[in-house]
C-alpha positions in Angstrom: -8.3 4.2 -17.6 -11.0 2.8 -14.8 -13.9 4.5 -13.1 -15.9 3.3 -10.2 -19.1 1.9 -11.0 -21.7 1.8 -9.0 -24.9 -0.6 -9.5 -28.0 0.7 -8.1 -30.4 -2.6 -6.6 -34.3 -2.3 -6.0 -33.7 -3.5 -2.7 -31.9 -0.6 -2.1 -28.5 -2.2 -1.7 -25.4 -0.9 -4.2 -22.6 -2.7 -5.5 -18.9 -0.6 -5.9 -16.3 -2.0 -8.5 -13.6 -0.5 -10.1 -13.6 -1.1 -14.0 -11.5 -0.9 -16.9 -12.9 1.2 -19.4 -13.7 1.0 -22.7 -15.0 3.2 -25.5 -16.8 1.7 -28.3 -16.0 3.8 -31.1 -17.1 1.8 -33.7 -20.1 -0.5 -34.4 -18.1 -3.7 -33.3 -15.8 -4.5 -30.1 -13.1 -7.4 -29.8 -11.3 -8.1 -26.7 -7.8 -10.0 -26.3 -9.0 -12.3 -23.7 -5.9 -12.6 -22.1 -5.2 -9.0 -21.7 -8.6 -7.8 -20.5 -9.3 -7.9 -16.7 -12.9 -7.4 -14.9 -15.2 -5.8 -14.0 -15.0 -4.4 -17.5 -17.3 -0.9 -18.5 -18.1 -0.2 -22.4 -19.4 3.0 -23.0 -20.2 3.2 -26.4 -20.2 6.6 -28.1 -20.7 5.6 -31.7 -24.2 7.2 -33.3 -24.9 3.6 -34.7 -28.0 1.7 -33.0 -26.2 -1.3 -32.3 -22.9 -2.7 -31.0 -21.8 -6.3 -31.7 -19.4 -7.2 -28.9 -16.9 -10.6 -30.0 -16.6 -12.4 -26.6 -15.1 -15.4 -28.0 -12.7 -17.3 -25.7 -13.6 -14.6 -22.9 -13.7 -15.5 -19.6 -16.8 -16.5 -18.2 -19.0 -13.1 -17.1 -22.5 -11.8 -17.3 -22.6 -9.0 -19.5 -25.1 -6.3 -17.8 -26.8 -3.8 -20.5 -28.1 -0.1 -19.7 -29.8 2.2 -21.8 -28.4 6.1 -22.8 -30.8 7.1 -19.1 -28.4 4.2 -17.8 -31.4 2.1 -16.3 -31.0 -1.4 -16.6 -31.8 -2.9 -19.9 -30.8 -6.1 -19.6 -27.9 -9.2 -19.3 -26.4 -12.3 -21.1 -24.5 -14.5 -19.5 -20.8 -15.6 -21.1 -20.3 -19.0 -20.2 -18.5 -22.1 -20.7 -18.0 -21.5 -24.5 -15.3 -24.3 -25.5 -15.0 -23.7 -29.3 -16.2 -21.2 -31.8 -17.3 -17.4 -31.5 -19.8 -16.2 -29.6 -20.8 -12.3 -30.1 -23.4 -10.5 -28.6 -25.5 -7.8 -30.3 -26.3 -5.2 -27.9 -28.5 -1.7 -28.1 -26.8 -0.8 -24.8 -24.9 2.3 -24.3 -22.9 1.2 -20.9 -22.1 -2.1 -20.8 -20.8 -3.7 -17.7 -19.1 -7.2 -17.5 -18.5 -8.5 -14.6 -17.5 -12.2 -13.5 -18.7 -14.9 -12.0 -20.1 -15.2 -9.7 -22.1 -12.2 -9.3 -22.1 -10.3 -5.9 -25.8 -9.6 -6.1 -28.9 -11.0 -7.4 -29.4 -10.2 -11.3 -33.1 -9.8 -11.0 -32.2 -7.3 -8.4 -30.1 -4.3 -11.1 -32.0 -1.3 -11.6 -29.3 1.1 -12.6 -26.1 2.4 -12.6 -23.5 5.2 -11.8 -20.7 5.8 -13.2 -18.0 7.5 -11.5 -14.2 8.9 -11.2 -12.2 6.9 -9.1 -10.8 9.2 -6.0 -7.0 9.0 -5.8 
């Protein structure tokens, strides 16, 4: 399923991208790289404080965090990994990857929307 996600800026700019979704039912998330396109939203819906997401051999992406009021929270970038795993713990309820390069400035992300996409 996708939905249209919409990141709110401080300058008052937005940034519309259609996203596969995911729900994070449990405390941990693994992709098949291969099979997983981007933008990517993670809403996580488990009652557990934490999430650890397995990005290993995922593309490269910064991984954009917002809190349960879906403010801005944070962002790790996913890059350039050539061997090993590389996981990210996350307190996040929405997360958003997206790839590289960004279309906006990461210091800029306040918040986001999340939306059904219009047929």
């Amino acid at each position: 399923m996708k939905k249209q996600v919409i990141v709110w800026l401080k300058n008052g700019m937005i940034a519309k991208m259609n996203a596969q979704l995911i729900a994070a039912t449990t405390h941990q998330v693994a992709f098949p790289s291969t099979t997983v396109d981007l933008p990517l939203l993670i809403e996580v819906s488990h009652h557990g404080l934490t999430t650890l997401l397995d990005l290993s051999g995922f593309k490269d992406c910064v991984v954009l965090q917002f809190g349960e009021d879906r403010y801005f929270t944070g962002a790790t970038y996913c890059q350039n990994r050539n061997t090993g795993a590389f996981m990210i713990q996350s307190q996040a309820r929405f997360i958003v990857l997206i790839p590289l390069p960004l279309p906006f400035h990461l210091e800029e992300t306040e918040e986001i929307m999340i939306k059904e996409i219009e047929a």
